[in-house]
C-alpha positions in Angstrom: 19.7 23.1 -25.5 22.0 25.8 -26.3 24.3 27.5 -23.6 24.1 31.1 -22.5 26.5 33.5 -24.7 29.2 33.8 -22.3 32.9 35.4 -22.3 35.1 34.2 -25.2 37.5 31.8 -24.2 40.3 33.0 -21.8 40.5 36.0 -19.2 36.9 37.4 -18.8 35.7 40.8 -20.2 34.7 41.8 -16.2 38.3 41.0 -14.6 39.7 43.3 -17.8 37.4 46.2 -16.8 38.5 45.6 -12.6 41.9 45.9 -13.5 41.5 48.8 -16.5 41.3 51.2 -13.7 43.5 51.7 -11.8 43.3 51.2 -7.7 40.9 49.0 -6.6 39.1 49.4 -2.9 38.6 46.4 -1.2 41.0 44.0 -1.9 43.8 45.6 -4.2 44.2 44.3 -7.5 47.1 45.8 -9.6 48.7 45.2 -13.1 51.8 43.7 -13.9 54.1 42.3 -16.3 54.1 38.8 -15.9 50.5 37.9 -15.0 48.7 40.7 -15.5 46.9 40.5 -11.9 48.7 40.9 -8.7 46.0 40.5 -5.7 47.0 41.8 -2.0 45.2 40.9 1.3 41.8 41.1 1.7 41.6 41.1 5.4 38.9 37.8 5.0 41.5 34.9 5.0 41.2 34.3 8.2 37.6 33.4 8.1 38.5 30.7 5.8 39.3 26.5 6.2 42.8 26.3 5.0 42.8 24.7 1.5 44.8 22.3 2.0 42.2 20.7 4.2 40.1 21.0 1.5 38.8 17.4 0.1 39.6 16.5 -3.4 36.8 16.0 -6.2 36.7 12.6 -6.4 36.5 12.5 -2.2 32.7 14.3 -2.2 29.7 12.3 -0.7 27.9 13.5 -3.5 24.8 13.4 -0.9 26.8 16.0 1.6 27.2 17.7 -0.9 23.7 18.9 -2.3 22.6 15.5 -4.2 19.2 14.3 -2.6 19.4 10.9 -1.3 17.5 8.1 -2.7 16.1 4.9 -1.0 18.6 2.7 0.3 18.5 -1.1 -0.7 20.4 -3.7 0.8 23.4 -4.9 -1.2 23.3 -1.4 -3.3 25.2 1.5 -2.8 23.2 4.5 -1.0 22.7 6.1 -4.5 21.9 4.6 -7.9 25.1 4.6 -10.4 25.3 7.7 -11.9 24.0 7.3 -15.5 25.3 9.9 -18.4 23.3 12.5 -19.4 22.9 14.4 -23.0 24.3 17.5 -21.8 27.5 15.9 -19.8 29.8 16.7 -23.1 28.6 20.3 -23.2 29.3 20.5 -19.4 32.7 18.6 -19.3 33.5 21.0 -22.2 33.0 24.0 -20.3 34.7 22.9 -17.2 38.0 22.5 -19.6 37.6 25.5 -20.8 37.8 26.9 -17.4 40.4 24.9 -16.0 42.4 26.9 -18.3 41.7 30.3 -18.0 39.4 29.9 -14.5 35.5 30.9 -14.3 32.2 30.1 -13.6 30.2 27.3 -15.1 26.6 27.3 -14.3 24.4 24.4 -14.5 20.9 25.5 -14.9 17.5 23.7 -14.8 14.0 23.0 -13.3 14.3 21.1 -9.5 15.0 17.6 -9.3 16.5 17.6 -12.8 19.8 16.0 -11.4 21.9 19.3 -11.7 23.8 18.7 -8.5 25.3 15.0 -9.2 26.0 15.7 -12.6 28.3 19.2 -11.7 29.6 17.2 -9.1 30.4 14.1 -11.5 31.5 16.1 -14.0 33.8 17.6 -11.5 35.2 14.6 -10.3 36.0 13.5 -14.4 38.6 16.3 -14.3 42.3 16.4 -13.4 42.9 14.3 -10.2 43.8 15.8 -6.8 41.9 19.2 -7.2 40.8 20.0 -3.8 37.2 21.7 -3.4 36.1 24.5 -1.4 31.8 23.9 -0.8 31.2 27.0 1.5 27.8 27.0 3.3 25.5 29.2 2.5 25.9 32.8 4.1 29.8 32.4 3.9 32.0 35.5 3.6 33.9 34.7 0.1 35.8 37.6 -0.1 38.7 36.1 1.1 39.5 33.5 -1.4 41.3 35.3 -3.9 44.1 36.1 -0.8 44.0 32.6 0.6 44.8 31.3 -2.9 47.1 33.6 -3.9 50.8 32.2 -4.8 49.4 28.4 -4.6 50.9 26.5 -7.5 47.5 23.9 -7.2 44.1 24.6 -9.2 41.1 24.8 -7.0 37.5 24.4 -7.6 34.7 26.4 -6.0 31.6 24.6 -5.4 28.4 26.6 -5.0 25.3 24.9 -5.3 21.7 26.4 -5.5 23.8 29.9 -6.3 21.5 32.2 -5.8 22.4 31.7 -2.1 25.7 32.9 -2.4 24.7 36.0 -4.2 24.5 39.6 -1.8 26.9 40.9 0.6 30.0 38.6 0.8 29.2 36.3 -1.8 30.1 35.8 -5.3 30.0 39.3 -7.4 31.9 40.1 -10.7 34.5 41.6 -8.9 35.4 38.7 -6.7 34.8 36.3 -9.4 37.5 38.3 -11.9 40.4 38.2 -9.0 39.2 34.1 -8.8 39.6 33.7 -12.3 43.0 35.5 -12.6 43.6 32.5 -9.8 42.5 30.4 -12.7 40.2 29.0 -10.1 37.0 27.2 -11.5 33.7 28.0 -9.8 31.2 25.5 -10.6 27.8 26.2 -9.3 23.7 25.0 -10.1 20.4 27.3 -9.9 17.0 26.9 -10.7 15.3 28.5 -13.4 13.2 30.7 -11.1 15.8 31.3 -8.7 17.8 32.4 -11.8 15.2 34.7 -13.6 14.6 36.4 -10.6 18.3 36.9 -9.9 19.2 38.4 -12.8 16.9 41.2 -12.1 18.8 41.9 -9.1 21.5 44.1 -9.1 23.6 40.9 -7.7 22.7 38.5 -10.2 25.1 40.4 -12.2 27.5 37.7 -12.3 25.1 35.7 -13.9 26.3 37.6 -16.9 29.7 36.1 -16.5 28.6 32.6 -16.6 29.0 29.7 -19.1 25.8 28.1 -19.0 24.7 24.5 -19.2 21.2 24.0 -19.2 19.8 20.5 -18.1 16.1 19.3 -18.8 14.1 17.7 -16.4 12.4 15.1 -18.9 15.0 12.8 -19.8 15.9 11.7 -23.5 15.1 8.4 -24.8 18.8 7.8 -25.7 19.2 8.8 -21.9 15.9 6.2 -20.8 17.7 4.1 -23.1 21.5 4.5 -21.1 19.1 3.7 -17.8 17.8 0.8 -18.9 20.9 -0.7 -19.6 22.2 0.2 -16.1 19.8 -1.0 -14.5 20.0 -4.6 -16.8 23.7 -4.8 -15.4 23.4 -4.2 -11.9 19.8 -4.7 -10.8 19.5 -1.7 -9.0 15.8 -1.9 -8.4 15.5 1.6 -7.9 16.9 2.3 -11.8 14.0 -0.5 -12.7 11.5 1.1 -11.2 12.4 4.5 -13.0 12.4 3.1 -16.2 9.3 1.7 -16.0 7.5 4.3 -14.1 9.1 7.6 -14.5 7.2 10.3 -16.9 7.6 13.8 -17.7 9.2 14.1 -14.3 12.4 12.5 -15.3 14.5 10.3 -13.8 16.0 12.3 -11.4 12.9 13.7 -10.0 11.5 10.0 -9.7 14.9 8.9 -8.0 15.0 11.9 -5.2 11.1 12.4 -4.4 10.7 9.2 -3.9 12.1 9.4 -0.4 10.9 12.7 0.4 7.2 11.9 -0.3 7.3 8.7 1.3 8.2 10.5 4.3 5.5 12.7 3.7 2.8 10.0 3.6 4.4 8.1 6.4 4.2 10.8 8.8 0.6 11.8 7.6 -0.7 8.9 9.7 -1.0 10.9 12.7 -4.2 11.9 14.0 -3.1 15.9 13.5 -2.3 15.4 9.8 -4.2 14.0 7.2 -4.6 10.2 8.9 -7.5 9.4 5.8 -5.5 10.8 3.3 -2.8 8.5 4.9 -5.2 5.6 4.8 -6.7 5.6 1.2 -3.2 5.7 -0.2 -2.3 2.9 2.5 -5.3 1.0 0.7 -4.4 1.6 -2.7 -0.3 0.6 -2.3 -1.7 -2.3 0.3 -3.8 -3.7 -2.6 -1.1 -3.6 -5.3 1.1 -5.2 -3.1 -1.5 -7.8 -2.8 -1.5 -8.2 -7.0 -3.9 -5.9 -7.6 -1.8 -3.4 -9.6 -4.2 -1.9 -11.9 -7.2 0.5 -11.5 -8.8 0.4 -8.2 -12.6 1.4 -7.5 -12.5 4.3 -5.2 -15.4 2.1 -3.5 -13.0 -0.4 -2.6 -10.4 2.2 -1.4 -12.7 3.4 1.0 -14.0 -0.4 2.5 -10.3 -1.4 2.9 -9.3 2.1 4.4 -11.0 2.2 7.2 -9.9 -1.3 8.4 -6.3 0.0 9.7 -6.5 -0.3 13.2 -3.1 1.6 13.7 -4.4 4.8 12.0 -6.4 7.1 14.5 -8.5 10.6 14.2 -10.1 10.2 11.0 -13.2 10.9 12.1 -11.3 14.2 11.8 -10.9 14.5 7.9 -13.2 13.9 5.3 -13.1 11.4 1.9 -13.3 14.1 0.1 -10.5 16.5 1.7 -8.4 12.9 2.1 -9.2 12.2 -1.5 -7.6 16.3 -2.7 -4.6 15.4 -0.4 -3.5 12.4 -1.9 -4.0 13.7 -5.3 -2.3 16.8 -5.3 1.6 16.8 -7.2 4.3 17.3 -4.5 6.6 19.9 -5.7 4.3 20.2 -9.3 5.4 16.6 -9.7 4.1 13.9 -8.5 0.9 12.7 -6.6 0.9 10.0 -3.9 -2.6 8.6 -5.2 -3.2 8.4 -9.4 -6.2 9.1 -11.1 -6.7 6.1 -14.0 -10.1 6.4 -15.5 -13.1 7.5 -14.5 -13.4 6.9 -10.5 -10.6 4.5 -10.6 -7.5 5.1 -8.8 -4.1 3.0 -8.5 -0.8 4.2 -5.9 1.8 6.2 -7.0 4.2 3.6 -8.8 7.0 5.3 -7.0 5.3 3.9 -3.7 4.6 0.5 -5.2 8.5 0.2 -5.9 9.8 1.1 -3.4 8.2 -0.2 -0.3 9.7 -4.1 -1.1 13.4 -2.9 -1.5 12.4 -0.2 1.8 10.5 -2.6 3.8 9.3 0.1 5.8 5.5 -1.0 5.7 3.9 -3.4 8.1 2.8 -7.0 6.5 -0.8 -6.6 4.5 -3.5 -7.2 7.2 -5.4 -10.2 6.6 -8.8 -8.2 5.7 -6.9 -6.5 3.4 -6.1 -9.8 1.9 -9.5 -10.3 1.7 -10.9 -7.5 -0.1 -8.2 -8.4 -2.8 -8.7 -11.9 -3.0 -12.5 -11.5 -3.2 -11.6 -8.6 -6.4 -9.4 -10.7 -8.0 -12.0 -13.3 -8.4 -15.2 -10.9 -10.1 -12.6 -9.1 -11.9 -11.4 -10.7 -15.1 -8.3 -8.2 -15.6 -6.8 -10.0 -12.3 -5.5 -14.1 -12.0 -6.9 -15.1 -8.8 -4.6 -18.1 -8.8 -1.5 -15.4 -8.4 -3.2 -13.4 -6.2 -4.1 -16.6 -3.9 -0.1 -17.7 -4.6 1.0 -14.3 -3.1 -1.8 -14.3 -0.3 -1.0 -17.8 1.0 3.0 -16.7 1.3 1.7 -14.0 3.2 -0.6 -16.0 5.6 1.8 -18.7 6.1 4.6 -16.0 7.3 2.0 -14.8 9.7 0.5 -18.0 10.5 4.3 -19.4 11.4 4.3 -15.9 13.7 1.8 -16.7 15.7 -1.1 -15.1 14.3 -4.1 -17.5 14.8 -6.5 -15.4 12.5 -3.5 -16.5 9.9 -4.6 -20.2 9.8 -8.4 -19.0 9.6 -7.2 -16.8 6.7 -4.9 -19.9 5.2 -8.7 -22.1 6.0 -10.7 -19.9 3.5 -8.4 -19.5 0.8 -8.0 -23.2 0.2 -11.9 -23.2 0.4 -11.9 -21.0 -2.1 -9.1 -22.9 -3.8 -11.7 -25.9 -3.9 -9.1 -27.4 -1.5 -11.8 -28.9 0.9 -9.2 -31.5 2.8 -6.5 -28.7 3.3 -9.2 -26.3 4.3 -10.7 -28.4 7.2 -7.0 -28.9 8.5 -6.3 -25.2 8.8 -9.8 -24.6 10.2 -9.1 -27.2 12.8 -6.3 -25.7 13.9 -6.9 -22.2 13.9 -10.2 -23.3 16.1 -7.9 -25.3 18.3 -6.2 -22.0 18.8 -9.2 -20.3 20.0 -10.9 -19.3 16.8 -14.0 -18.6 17.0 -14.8 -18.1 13.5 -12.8 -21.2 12.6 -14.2 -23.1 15.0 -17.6 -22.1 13.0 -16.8 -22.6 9.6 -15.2 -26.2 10.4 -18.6 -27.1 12.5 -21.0 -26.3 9.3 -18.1 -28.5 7.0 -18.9 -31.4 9.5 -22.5 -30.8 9.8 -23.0 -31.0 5.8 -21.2 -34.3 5.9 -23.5 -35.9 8.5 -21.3 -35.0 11.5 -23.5 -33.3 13.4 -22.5 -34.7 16.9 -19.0 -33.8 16.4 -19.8 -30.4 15.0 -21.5 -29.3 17.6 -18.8 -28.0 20.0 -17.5 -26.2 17.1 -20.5 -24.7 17.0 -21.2 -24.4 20.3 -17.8 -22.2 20.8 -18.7 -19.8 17.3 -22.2 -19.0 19.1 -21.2 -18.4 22.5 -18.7 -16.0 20.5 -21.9 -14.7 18.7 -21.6 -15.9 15.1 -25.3 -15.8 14.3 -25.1 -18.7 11.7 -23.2 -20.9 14.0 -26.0 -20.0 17.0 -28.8 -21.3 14.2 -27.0 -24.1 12.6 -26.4 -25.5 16.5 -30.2 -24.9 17.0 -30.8 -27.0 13.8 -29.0 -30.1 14.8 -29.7 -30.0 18.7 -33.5 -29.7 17.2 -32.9 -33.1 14.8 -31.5 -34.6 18.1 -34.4 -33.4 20.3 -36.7 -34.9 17.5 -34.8 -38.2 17.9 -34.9 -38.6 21.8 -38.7 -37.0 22.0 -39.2 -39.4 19.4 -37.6 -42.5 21.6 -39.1 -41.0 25.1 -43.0 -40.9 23.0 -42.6 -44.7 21.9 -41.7 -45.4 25.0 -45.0 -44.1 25.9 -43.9 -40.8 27.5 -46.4 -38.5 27.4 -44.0 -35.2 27.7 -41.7 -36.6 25.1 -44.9 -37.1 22.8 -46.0 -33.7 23.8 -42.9 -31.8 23.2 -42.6 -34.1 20.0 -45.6 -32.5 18.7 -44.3 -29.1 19.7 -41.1 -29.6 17.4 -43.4 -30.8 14.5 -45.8 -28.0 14.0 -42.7 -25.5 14.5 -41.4 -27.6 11.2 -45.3 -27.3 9.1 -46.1 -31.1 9.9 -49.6 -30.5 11.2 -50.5 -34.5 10.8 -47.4 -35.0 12.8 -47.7 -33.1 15.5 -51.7 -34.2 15.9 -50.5 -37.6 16.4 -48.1 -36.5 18.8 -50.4 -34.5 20.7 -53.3 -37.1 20.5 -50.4 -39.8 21.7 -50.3 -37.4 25.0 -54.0 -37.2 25.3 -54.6 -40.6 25.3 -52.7 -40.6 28.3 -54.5 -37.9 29.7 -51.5 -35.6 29.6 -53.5 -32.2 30.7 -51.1 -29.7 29.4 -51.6 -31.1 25.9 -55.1 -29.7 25.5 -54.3 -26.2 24.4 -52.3 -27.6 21.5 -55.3 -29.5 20.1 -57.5 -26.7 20.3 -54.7 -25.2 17.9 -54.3 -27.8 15.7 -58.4 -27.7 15.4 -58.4 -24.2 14.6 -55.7 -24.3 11.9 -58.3 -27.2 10.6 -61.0 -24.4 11.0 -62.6 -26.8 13.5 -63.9 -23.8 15.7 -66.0 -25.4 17.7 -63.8 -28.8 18.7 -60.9 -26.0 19.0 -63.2 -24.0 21.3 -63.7 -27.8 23.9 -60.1 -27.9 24.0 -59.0 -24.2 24.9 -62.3 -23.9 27.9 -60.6 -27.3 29.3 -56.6 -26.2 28.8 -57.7 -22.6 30.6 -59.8 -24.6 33.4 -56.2 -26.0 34.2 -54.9 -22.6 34.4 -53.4 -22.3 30.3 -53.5 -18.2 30.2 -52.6 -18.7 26.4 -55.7 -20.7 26.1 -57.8 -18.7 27.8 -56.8 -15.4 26.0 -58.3 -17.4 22.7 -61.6 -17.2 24.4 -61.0 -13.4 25.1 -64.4 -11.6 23.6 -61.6 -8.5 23.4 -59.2 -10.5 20.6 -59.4 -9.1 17.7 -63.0 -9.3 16.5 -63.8 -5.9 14.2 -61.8 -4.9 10.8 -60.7 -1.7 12.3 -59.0 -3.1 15.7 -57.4 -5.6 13.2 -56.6 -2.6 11.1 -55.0 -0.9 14.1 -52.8 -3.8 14.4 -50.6 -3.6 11.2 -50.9 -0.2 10.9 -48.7 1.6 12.9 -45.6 -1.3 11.7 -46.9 -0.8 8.0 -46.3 3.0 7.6 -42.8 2.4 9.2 -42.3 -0.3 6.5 -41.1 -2.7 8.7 -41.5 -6.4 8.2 -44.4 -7.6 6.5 -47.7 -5.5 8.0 -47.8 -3.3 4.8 -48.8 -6.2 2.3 -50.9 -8.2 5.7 -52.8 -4.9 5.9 -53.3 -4.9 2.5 -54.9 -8.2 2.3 -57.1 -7.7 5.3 -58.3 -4.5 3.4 -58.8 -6.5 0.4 -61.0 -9.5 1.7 -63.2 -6.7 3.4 -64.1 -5.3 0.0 -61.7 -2.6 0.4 -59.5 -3.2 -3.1 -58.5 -0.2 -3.6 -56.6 0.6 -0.2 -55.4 -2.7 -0.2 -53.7 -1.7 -3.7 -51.8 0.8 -2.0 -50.5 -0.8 0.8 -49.8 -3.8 -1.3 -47.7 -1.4 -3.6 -45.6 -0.2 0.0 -45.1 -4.1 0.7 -43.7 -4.4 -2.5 -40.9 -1.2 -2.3 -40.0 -2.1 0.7 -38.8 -5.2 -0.1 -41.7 -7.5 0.3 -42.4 -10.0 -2.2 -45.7 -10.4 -0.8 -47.1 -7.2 -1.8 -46.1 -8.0 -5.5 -47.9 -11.2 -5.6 -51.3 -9.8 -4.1 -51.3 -6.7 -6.6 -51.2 -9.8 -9.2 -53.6 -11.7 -7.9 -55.9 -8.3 -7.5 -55.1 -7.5 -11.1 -56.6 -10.8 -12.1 -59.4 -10.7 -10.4 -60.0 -7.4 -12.1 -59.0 -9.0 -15.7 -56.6 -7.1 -15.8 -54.0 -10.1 -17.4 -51.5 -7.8 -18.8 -50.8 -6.2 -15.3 -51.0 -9.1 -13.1 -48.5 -11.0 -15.6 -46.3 -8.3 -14.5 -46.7 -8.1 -11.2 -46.3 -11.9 -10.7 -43.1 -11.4 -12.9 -42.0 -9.2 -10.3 -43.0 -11.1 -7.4 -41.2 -14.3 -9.0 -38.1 -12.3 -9.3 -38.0 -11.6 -5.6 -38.5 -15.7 -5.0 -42.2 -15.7 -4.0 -43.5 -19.4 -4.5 -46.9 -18.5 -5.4 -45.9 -16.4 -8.1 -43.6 -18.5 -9.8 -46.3 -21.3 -9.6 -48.5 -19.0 -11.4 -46.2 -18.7 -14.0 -45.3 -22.2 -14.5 -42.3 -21.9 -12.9 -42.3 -24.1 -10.0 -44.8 -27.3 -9.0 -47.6 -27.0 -7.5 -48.0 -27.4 -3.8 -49.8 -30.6 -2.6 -52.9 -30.0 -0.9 -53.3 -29.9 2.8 -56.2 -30.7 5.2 -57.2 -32.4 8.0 -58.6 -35.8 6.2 -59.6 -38.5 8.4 -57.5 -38.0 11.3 -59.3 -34.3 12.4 -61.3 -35.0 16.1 
């Protein structure tokens, strides 16, 4: 870049023309011999910090004075070293130039291009001791040139973002030509907008005056190249992460949004700002932090982003208007959430960087943890042995903290692990805690070993907690264990325990079993055993023995039994029709295909097709098997081929017998032990 034709060297063109004149109003500037400039009193001294108060280059807190902080990380200084830039020899150039005959430099450039700590470094390069005067904006300037009249010292002005010390008071060609006859050094910044619209002001003026440095906002690869070296030699992590990370944006830009974004996105968590915008970048930084630093689903943004329990109202915003939110470039810069390909997303790598030296986020919650671990595992672009390394750090630190779901968390990840020893401890623990889905997960691990008694209070406390699986696996071994002592209390020629016996058998498809059972109780003449003999006699299609049994069980008083003698049951096609119906056009459980089949054996193929075909889209493998079987009874081998294909692929026994797939069932009847 090329600066801005300026004054030649020396005195400038507009303090010639002030003093060409004659009498000045205002403050009085008049010709002499020996200087050429003699300046009077303005009457604004007095408004004015005395200079000798004024600190020294080298003294400015480069952030008090207009830099933009960055993050602060322990054992660095509050702002990155400052690392040369391109333009620095044009700009310490310039400032020489005016140390000598006074002026104003003007660093120009996009925001966030670094403007302000490179004037101000370049400042602090000159002559030591110069003392600088940084007036606030709206300050009165006029009196300077009086206040620094007869001083032997230099002074330099310091007027960042210019264009707010432009107007009524502030810096004007007039005032600048009595500083520069002071051969006082007015270094200033601006940005490019500020600056084209200024100079079609009558007060941007001055801006003609100036010797002009321009300073890009993408930074050189010999500049990159000067970063990376700095950031080799003192580990500043902040200088890391901009080399890696920083774009178009520059450096600078990377280094001083960084802060003000993450404020941005903190403070979004509140129920009146964007709390899901907040949340699906929470997911997306979360999830890299778990190891997961590449291109994120949006699907799995949104299941891990609406598990933060600290994060209210939204229920207030939508995906999509969170989704806008995160994306949009802060300052035409950067976004908080990054688009990678297609609907894949990943967190801004500013965030990523700088929440471990900032440590301002809360430790990734354990379903969090989860999500990642189970990604890392169906996705080959991610090691799920690092990703399990970083979550087990993470769980031990909050297992050591007190957090009991920690040790459950800590139990499933050396499952996973194949760590079946380690797991079992951790489960143990966490259900000796009060876990209840510890307690669960160690029950089933002694119940498949054979432990069943001393898996049952584990299981007992999951089910009481109202883990389903827990509830049925209990069921399953308290059933085995009934089965035992009904088994015991019938040898020992109990006729309950050979009754109830019975009852546990036919629940489990072992007709023979339960006849002997139930025959055991008859013998004894156990009355209450007679309705289940008339049912074991009608599953053999013994109708009439069935029909002996159920007139003596409801002569006892057996209302079950008598309601099988009901002349009302279901005797006609349509009542039995009426039956599935209403569940089979609501396609709930299995009525569609039953209806089907009902329709079917009553000559009726062709509404049993349809229904059939309902069983079948919703979900019922059923439905597919009996449109193959209908097919082949039609000869129609192509389509029932197909349909049993189907029905095999949803699991159905029959079908996958039919196709070879499976053995055959062995037959069942009543043989020689039916009565």
């Amino acid at each position: 870049m090329s600066a801005q034709p300026h004054a030649p060297t020396g005195r400038p063109a507009a303090v010639r023309n002030i003093v060409s004149g004659g009498t000045i109003h205002g403050p009085v500037i008049q010709a002499d011999a020996i200087s050429g400039i003699t300046i009077t009193h303005s009457g604004f001294a007095g408004t004015l910090p005395d200079p000798e108060s004024w600190p020294t280059a080298a003294d400015l807190d480069p952030v008090a004075f207009g830099v933009r902080p960055a993050h602060r990380v322990h054992g660095h200084a509050p702002l990155p070293r400052y690392v040369l830039r391109d333009r620095d020899h044009e700009l310490d150039t310039a400032l020489g130039q005016a140390r000598v005959g006074g002026g104003l430099v003007l660093l120009l450039g996009e925001p966030f291009t670094g403007k302000s700590r490179a004037a101000l470094v370049a400042m602090a390069r000159g002559p030591a001791g110069r003392r600088v005067f940084a007036p606030p904006r709206g300050t009165d300037l006029r009196g300077l040139p009086a206040l620094l009249q007869g001083r032997p010292e230099r002074y330099l002005i310091w007027l960042d973002d210019l264009d707010e010390h432009l107007g009524d008071g502030g810096l004007e060609p007039r005032l600048l030509a009595q500083l520069t006859a002071l051969k006082v050094v007015v270094v200033a910044t601006m940005r490019e907008d500020a600056y084209d619209a200024c100079r079609a002001q009558p007060g941007g003026r001055v801006l003609d005056l100036a010797h002009i440095v321009e300073l890009a906002r993408e930074w050189s690869p010999a500049e990159r190249e000067r970063v990376a070296r700095e950031a080799a030699r003192t580990g500043d992590p902040r200088l890391i992460g901009a080399v890696s990370s920083s774009g178009p944006e520059g450096v600078a830009a990377y280094l001083a949004l960084g802060p003000l974004l993450w404020d941005e996105w903190w403070r979004a968590r509140r129920a009146d700002r964007h709390p899901r915008g907040h949340a699906l970048v929470r997911a997306a930084l979360d999830l890299a932090r778990c190891g997961l630093t590449g291109a994120l689903p949006m699907d799995l943004l949104l299941k891990v982003h609406e598990g933060y329990a600290d994060v209210t109202g939204m229920e207030r915003e939508s995906a999509e208007d969170a989704l806008a939110w995160a994306v949009e470039r802060r300052h035409g810069l950067l976004p908080l959430l990054v688009r990678v390909t297609g609907d894949t997303w990943r967190a801004a790598p500013f965030c990523v960087e700088t929440v471990s030296p900032a440590q301002e986020l809360p430790d990734v919650p354990g379903p969090v943890w989860g999500c990642a671990l189970e990604a890392a595992r169906s996705d080959a672009a991610y090691e799920y042995a690092d990703v399990a390394a970083k979550a087990r750090v993470a769980f031990q630190r909050a297992a050591d903290a007190g957090d009991t779901s920690a040790l459950h968390n800590l139990g499933l990840l050396a499952d996973s692990l194949g760590e079946g020893d380690e797991a079992e401890r951790w489960f143990r623990r966490a259900a000796e805690a009060g876990e209840p889905q510890s307690a669960g997960r160690l029950g089933r691990m002694l119940a498949e070993r054979g432990e069943g008694k001393a898996a049952e209070p584990f299981l007992e406390a999951a089910a009481e907690a109202g883990n389903a699986e827990a509830a049925t696996l209990l069921g399953k071994l308290l059933r085995a264990r009934a089965e035992h002592w009904f088994t015991a209390g019938a040898k020992a020629g109990n006729p309950e325990a050979a009754h109830l016996l019975g009852d546990l058998l036919l629940g489990k498809g072992d007709v023979h079993g339960a006849f002997d059972s139930y025959l055991e109780a008859a013998a004894a003449r156990y009355e209450p055993v007679a309705r289940n003999m008339g049912v074991i006699h009608l599953l053999w299609h013994e109708g009439k023995v069935a029909d002996v049994w159920m007139r003596r069980a409801a002569a006892s008083g057996d209302a079950c039994a008598a309601g099988y003698l009901d002349p009302l049951s279901v005797d006609t096609v349509e009542r039995a029709v009426e039956f599935f119906q209403d569940d089979a056009e609501r396609g709930r459980g299995l009525d569609a295909a039953n209806l089907g089949t009902l329709l079917e054996e009553h000559d009726r193929p062709d509404e049993a097709r349809t229904w059939y075909l309902k069983g079948y889209q919703d979900g019922d493998a059923y439905g597919a098997f009996r449109l193959a079987e209908l097919c082949q009874k039609t000869g129609d081998e192509a389509e029932a081929a197909a349909w049993y294909r189907k029905a095999a692929a949803m699991g159905h026994p029959g079908a996958l017998r039919a196709l070879g797939e499976a053995p055959a069932a062995e037959p069942r009847g009543p043989g020689d032990q039916s009565r």
